[in-house]
N, C-alpha and C positions, 0 to 999 in steps of 0.2 A: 504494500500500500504506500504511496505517495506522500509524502509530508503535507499535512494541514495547516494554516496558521487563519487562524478566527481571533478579528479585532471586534471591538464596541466601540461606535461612532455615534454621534450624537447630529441629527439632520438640524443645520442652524441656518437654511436660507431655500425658499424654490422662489424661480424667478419664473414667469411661465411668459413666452414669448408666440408672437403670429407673425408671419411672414406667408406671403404668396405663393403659390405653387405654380412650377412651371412646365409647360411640357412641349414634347421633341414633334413636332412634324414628323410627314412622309417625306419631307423634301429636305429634312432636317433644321428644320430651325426651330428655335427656340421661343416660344411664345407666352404669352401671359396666362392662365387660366383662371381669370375672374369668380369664376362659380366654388375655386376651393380653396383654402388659407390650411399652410402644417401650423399645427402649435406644437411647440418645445415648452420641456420644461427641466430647465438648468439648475441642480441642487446641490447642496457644499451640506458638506460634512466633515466633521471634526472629531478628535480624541475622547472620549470620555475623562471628566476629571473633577475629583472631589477635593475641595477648598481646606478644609480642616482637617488637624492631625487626626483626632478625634474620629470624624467620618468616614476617612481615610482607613483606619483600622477594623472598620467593621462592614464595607462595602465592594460588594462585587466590582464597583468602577473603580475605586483605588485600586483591583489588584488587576484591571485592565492596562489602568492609565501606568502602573509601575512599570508593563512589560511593553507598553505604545505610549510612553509621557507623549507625542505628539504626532499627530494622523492628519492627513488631508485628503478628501477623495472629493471628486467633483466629476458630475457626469452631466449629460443631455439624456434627458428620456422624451418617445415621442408616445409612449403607448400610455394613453390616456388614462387608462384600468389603473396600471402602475403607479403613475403619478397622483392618483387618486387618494391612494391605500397611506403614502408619506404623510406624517406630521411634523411642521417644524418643534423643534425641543425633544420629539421622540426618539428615546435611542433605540439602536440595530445592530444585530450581531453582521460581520460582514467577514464570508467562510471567502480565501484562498487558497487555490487549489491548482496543481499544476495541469496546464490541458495541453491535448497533444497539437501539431504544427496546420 
């Protein structure tokens, strides 16, 4: 089996963005298609980490943040479901895993 490594990330931002959609002709060009807009939605995520010594020693994010003191992931998602399901401030385990080529 493959080595694992599973962070807890705390969601601290979705930006949800529209933009036009474009599409290719028969003759190849490129044109505008009015009738459909992609929405993106851009979300930042950060390390888990507890403030106080105190907290620190009794909490599953201290013993996250001990072994990740600092994480950044940032992605685009366009699948509407997904982006749905995120809360900002809610944390998420985030599993690593090696994939093939």
């Amino acid at each position: 089996m493959k080595p694992v490594m599973t962070c807890k990330l705390q969601l601290h931002n979705i930006e949800t963005s529209r933009s036009p959609e474009y599409k290719v002709t028969e003759d190849r060009q490129v044109i505008l298609d009015q009738t459909k807009e992609i929405r993106s939605h851009r979300v930042s995520f950060g390390a888990v980490w507890e403030g106080t010594t105190e907290r620190q020693a009794q909490s599953e994010n201290a013993i996250f943040g001990e072994q990740t003191p600092c994480a950044e992931f940032k992605a685009t998602i366009k699948n509407e479901a997904v982006a749905a399901l995120l809360v900002p401030g809610k944390k998420y385990y985030v599993t690593f895993t090696e994939a093939p080529d």
